[in-house]
N, C-alpha and C positions, 0 to 999 in steps of 0.2 A: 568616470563614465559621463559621457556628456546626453541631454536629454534632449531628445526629440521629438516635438510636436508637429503634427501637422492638423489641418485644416479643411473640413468639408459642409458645402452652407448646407442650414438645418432644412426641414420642412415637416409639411403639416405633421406627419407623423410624433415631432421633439413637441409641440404647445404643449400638452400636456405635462411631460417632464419639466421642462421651463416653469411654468407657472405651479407647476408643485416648489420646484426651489424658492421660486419667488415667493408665496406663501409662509417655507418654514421661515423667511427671512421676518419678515411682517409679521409675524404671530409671536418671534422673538424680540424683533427688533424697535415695533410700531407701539407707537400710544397708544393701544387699540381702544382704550376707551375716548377719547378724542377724535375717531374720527367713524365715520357708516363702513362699518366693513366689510358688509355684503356688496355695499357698492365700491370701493376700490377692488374689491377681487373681481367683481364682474369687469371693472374695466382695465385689469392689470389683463385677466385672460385676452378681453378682446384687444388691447394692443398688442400682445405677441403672436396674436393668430393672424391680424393684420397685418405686421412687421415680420415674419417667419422668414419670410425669403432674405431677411437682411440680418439672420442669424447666424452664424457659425457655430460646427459644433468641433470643436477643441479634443484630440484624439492622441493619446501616448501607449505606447507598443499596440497600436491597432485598435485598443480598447477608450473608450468614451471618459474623456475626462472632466468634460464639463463643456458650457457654451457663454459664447462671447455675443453683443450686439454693438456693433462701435460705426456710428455713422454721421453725416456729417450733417451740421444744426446749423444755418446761415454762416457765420463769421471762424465759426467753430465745430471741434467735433465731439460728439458725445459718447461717454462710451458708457450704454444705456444700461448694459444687464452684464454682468459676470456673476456664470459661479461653477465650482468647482464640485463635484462630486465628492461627498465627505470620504471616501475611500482611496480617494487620492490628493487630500490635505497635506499641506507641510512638505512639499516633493518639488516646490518653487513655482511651479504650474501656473500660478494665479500672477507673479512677477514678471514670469515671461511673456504671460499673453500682454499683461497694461505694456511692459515696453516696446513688445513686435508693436500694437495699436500706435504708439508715439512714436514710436521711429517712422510708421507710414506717411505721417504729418508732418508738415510744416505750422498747421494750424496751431493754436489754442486747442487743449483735450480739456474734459471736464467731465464733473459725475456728481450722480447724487450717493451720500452713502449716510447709514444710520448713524447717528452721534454713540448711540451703545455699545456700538460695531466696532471693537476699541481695534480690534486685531485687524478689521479692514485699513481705518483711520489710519493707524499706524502705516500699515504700510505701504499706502500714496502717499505718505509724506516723506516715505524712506525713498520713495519716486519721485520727489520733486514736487507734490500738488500741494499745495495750499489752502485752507479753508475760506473760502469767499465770499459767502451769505451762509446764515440759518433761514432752514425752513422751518416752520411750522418751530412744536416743542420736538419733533426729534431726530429730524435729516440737517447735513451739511450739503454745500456745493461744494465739491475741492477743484481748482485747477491748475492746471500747469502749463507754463508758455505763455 
């Protein structure tokens, strides 16, 4: 059985879901004692409420599987936000979106992802991305191309 996703841009109505993902990501992922956390979640919500229109939400048999942000940064593109809805983990979801995004380009794609995140890590490098700066103590940049 082959899987089919399709694709519909998000809006106002997903920030909330968004930045709830993004959160359990941060609260797992983040040095939290290293950095003001009230103030990255204020400005994590205000970027995706700003950015919404340039969200996709990621849809398998009709049902919400998660959302993408993948756009283009000068020279390159970035593919800002992925996540998957823990409900539908492990089902390759997450694979297929980074490669649809890379087959779009010709560019350079690139991302930041948490160093602890061993299961994301992994598998942008089973795509191809490379680790190419640390951030801070605990994101990478990976890129590919």
């Amino acid at each position: 059985m082959t899987m089919e996703l399709k694709y519909e841009q998000a809006s106002g109505a997903d920030v909330e879901a968004i930045f709830a993902l993004s959160k359990v990501l941060i609260d797992q992922y983040e040095d939290v004692a290293s950095i003001d956390y009230d103030k990255v979640l204020q400005w994590v919500r205000r970027k995706i409420g700003a950015q919404i229109g340039e969200y996709q939400r990621v849809l398998m048999d009709g049902g919400l599987a998660g959302y993408v942000h993948f756009h283009p940064d000068g020279e390159r593109m970035e593919l800002d936000d992925l996540y998957i809805l823990p409900e539908y983990w492990g089902r390759g979801i997450g694979t297929a979106v980074v490669k649809k995004c890379c087959a779009e380009t010709e560019k350079p794609v690139y991302l930041y992802v948490f160093r602890r995140n061993e299961g994301a890590v992994r598998l942008y490098r089973r795509l191809g991305f490379e680790i190419v700066q640390e951030v801070g103590s605990s994101r990478y940049i990976m890129q590919r191309g």
